[in-house]
N, C-alpha and C positions, 0 to 999 in steps of 0.2 A: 801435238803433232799427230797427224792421220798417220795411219797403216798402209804399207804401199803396198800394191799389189802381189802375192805369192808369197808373201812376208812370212803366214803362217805356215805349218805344217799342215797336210791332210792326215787326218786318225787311220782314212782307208786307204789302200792302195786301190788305183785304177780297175773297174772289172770285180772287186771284189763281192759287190752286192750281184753282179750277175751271173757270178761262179754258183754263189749259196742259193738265186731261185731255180737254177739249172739240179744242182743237185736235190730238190727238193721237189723239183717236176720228177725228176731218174726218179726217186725214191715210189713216187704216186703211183705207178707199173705196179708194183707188189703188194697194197691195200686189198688190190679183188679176188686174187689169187689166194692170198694168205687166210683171207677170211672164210672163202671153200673152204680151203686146205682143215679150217676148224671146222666146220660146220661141216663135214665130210668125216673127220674124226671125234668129232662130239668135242671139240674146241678145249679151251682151257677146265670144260670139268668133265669128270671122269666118269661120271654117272647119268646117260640119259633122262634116267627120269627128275634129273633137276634143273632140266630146260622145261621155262614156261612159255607160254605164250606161244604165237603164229608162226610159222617157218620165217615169212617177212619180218619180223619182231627180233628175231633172234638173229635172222640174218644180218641187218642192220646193227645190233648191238654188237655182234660180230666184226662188223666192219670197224666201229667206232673202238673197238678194242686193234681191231689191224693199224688203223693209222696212228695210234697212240705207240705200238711196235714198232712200224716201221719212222714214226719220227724220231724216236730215240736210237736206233740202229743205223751205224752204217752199212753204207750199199755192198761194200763185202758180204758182212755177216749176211747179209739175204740171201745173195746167191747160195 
């Protein structure tokens, strides 16, 4: 015998996936900031001179450490 229509459950509720890429655009805003914010204070290490490479090199790795932050954090803690 077939399955009739709506027979099943959905796992999602309605909106759900466009709640999470919403909040994960919001979160996108504080990547470029944050990454200043390091590279302004000599970022996660404490010692200038154990930054190598290019302002752009650093900046970017920078960055790639911001969005790894800001994916694991909610949009509270940022503010």
């Amino acid at each position: 015998m077939g399955k009739t229509r709506g027979s099943a459950a959905s796992p999602r509720q309605p909106g759900d996936g466009m709640r999470k890429e919403k909040e994960d655009e919001d979160k996108k805003r504080f990547v470029e900031p944050l990454a200043r914010l390091m590279m302004d204070t000599k970022g996660p290490r404490k010692e200038a001179d154990e930054w190598t490479g290019t302002d752009e090199e650093i900046m970017n790795a920078l960055r790639r450490t911001s969005e790894r932050v800001v994916a694991e954090t909610d949009i509270p803690t940022l503010y």
